[in-house]
Every structure is written in structure tokens, then in C-alpha cells.
TORPA-4810 file (N, C-alpha, C, O; in nm, 3 decimals):
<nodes>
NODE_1_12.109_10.190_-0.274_12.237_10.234_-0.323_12.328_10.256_-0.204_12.285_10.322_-0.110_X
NODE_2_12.443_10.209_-0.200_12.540_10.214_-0.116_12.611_10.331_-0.110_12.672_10.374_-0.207_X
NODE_3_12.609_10.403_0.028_12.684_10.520_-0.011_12.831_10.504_0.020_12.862_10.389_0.052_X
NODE_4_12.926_10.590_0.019_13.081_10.594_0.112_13.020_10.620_0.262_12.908_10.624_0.313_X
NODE_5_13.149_10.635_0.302_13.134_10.635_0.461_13.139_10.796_0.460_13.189_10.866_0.372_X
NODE_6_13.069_10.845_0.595_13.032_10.980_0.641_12.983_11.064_0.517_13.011_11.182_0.537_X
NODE_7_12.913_11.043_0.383_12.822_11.118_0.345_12.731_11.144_0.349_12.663_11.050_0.391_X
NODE_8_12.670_11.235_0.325_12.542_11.350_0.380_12.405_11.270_0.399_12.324_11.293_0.488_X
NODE_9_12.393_11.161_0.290_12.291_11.075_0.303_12.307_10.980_0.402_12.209_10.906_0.413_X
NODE_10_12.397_10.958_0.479_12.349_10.856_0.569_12.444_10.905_0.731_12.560_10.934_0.760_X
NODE_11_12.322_10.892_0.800_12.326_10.993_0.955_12.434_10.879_1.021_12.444_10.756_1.016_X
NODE_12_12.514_10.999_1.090_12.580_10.938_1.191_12.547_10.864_1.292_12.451_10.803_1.244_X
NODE_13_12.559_10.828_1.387_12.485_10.730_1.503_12.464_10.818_1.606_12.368_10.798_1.680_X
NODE_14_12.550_10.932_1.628_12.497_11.025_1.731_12.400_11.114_1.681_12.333_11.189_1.752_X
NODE_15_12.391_11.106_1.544_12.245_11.184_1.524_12.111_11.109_1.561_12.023_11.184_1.603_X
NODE_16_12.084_10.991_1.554_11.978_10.946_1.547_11.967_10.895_1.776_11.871_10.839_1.829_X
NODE_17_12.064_10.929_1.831_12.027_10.926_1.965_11.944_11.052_2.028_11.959_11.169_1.993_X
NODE_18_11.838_10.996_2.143_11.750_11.073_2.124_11.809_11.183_2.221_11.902_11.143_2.291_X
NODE_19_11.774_11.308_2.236_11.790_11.406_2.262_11.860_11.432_2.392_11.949_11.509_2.429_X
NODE_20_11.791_11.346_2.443_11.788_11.369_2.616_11.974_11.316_2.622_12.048_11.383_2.694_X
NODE_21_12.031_11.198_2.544_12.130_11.158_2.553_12.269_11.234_2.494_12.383_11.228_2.539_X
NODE_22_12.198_11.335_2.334_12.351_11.419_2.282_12.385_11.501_2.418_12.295_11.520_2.500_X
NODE_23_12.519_11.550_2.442_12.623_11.599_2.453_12.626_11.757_2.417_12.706_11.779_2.326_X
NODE_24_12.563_11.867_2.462_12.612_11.995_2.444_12.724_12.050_2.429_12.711_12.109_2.535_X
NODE_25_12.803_12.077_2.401_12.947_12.171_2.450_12.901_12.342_2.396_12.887_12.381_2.280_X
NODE_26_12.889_12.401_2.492_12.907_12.538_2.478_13.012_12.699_2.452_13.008_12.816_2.489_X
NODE_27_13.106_12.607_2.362_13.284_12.676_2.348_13.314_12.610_2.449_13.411_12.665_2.501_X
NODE_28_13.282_12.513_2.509_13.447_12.528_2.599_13.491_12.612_2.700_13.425_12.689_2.771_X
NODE_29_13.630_12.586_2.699_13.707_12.746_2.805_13.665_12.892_2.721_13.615_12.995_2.766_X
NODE_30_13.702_12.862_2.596_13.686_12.966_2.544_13.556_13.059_2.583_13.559_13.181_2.591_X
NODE_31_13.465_12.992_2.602_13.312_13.088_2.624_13.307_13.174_2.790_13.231_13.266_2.821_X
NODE_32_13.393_13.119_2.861_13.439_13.167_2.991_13.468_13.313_2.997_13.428_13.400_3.075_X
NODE_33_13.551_13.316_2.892_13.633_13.436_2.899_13.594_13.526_2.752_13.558_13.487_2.641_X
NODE_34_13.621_13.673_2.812_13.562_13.761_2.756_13.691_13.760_2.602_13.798_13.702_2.591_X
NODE_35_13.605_13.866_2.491_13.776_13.874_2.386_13.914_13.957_2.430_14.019_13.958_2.366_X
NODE_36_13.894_14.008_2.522_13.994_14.109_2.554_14.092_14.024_2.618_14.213_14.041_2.602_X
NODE_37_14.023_13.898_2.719_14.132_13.824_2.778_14.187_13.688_2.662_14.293_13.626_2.652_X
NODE_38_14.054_13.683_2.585_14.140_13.593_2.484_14.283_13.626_2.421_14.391_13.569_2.403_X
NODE_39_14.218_13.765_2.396_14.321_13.825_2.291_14.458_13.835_2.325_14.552_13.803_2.252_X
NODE_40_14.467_13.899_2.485_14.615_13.895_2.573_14.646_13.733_2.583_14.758_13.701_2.544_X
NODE_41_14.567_13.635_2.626_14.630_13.530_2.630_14.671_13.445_2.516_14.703_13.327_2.528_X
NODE_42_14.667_13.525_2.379_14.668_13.461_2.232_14.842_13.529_2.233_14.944_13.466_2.202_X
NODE_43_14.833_13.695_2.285_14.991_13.731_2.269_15.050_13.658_2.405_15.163_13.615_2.381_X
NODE_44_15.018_13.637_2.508_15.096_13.588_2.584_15.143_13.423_2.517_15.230_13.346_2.557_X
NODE_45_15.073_13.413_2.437_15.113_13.255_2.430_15.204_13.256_2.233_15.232_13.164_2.157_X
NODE_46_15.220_13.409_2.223_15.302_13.412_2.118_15.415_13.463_2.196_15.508_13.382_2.185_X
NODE_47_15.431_13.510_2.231_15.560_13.545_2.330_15.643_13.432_2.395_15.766_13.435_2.392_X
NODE_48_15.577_13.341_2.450_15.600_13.244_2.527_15.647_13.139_2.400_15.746_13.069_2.422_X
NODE_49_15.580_13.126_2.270_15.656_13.055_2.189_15.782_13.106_2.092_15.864_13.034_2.036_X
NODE_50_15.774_13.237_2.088_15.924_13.345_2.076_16.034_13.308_2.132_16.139_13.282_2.072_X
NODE_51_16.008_13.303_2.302_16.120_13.241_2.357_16.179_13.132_2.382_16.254_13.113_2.478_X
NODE_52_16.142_13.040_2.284_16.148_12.917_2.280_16.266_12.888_2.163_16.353_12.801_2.164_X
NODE_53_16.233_13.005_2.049_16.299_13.028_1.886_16.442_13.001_1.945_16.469_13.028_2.062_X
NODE_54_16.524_12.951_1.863_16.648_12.954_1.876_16.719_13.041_1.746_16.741_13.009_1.629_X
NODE_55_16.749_13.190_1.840_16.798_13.246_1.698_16.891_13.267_1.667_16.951_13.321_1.760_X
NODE_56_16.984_13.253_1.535_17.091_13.221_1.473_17.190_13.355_1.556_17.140_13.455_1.609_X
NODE_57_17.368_13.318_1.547_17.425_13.403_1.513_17.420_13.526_1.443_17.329_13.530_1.361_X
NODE_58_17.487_13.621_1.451_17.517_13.726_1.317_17.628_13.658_1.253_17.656_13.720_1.150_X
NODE_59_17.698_13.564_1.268_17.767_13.471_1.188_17.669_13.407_1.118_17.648_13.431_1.000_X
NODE_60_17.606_13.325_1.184_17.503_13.220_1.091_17.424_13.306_1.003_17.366_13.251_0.909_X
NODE_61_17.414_13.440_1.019_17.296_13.492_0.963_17.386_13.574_0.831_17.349_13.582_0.713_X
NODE_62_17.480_13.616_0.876_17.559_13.636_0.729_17.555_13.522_0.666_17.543_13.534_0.544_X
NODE_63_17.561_13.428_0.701_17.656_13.293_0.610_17.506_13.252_0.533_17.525_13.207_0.420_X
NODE_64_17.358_13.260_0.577_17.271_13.208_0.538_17.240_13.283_0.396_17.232_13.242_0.281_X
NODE_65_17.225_13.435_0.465_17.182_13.562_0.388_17.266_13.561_0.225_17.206_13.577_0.119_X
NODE_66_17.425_13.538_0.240_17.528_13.504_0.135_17.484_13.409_0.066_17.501_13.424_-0.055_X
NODE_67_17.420_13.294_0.106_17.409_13.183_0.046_17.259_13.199_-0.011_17.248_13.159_-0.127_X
NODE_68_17.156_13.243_0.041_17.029_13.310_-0.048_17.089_13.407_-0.158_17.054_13.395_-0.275_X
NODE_69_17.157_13.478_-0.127_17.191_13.574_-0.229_17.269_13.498_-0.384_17.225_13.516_-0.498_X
NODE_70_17.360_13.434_-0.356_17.402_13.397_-0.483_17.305_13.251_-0.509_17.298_13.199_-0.620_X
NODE_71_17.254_13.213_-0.422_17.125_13.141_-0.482_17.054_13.203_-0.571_17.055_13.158_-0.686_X
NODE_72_16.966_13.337_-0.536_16.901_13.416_-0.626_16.980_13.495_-0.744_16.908_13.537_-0.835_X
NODE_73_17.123_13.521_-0.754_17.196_13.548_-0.864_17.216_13.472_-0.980_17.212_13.515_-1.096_X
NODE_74_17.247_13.311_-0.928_17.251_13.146_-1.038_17.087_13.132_-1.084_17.048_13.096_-1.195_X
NODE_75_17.009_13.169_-0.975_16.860_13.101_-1.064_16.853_13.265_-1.155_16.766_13.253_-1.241_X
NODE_76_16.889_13.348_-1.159_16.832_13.495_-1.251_16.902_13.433_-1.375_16.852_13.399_-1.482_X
NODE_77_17.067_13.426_-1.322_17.115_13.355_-1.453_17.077_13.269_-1.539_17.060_13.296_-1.658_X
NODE_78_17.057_13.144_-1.479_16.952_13.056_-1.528_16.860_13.066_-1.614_16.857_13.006_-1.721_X
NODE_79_16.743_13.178_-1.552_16.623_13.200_-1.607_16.669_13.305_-1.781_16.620_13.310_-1.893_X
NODE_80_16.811_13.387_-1.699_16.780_13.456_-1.855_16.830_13.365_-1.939_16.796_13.356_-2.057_X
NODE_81_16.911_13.294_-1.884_16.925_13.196_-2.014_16.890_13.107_-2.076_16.938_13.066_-2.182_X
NODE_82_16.776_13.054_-2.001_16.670_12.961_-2.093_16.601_13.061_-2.165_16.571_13.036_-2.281_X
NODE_83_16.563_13.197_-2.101_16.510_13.348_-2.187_16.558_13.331_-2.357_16.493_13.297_-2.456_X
NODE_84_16.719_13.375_-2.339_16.758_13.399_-2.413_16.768_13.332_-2.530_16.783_13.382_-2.641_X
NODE_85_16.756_13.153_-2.488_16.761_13.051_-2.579_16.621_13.027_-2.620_16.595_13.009_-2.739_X
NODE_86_16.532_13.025_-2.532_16.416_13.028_-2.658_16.358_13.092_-2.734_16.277_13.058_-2.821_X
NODE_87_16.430_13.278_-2.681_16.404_13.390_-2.811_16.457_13.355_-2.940_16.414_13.364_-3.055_X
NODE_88_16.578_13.307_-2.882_16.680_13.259_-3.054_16.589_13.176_-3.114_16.530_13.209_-3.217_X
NODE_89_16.568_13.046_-3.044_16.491_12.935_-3.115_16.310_12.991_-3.171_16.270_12.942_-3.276_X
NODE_90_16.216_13.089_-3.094_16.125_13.081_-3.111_16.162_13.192_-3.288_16.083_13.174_-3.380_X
NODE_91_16.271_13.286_-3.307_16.302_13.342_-3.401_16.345_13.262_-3.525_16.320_13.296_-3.641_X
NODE_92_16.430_13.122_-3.481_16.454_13.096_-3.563_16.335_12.994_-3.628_16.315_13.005_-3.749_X
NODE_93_16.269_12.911_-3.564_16.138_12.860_-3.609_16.109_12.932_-3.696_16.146_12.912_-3.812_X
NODE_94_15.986_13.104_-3.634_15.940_13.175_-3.709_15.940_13.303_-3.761_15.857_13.393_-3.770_X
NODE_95_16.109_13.281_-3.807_16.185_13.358_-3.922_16.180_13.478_-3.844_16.229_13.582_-3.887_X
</nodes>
């Protein structure tokens, strides 16, 4: 029976090389270093992509904030009023 490619029944090619030839990796850099320095170099490297952000005006940020807002005012509207129209209709169906 033919299987698909890379399922469980049929071994990869680096499985069946003999031992002496796989490839260890032991983490990496990562295993070097203890968690305390991971951890600072996880915020140093959120910081470092912070200052990269390009962040809006307080112009742009009113003008965005305005424009979410009556976004979320038209879809409430919206919603009650498909609300409202299928209370009528589901009433008038069943009396």
C-alpha cells in the first residue's frame, strides 16, 4: 500500500543512516546561556523592535480613534436593526 509523503509509516532517509553518521544539535546558542540571560536578551530584543514602531501623531491618532468610533456606532445600528426586523418577522410568522 502506498503511503503519502512524510507519514509515520514510512522512515525518512536520515532515520535509517547509521548512527555514527546522524547529526546531534544540542539547543544551539540557546543551551549556552543560562534563562536569566535569555530572558534579558528576549526584552532587549523587544525594545530594540519598539524602536523601530513608527508611532502615529496625536493628529493621526484622533483621526483613527473618530473613525473606529463611528465605525462601532453604524455596525450597533446595524445590528439593532436586523434585531429589530427579525423580532417583527419571527412575531409575525408565530403570531
Amino acid at each position: 500500500m502506498a503511503d503519502a509523503v512524510g507519514s509515520i509509516d514510512t522512515p525518512d532517509a536520515q532515520d535509517e543512516a547509521p548512527e555514527s553518521q546522524k547529526r546531534t544539535r544540542k539547543g544551539g546558542k540557546r543551551a549556552k546561556k543560562g534563562p536569566l540571560k535569555r530572558l534579558a536578551l528576549f526584552y532587549r530584543q523587544i525594545v530594540a523592535e519598539l524602536r523601530k514602531v513608527v508611532w502615529p501623531s496625536r493628529g493621526q491618532l484622533t483621526t483613527y480613534t473618530t473613525v473606529v468610533i463611528i465605525f462601532v456606532i453604524v455596525m450597533i445600528g446595524l445590528v439593532t436593526l436586523i434585531d429589530y426586523g427579525l423580532d417583527h418577522a419571527a412575531k409575525y410568522v408565530f403570531g
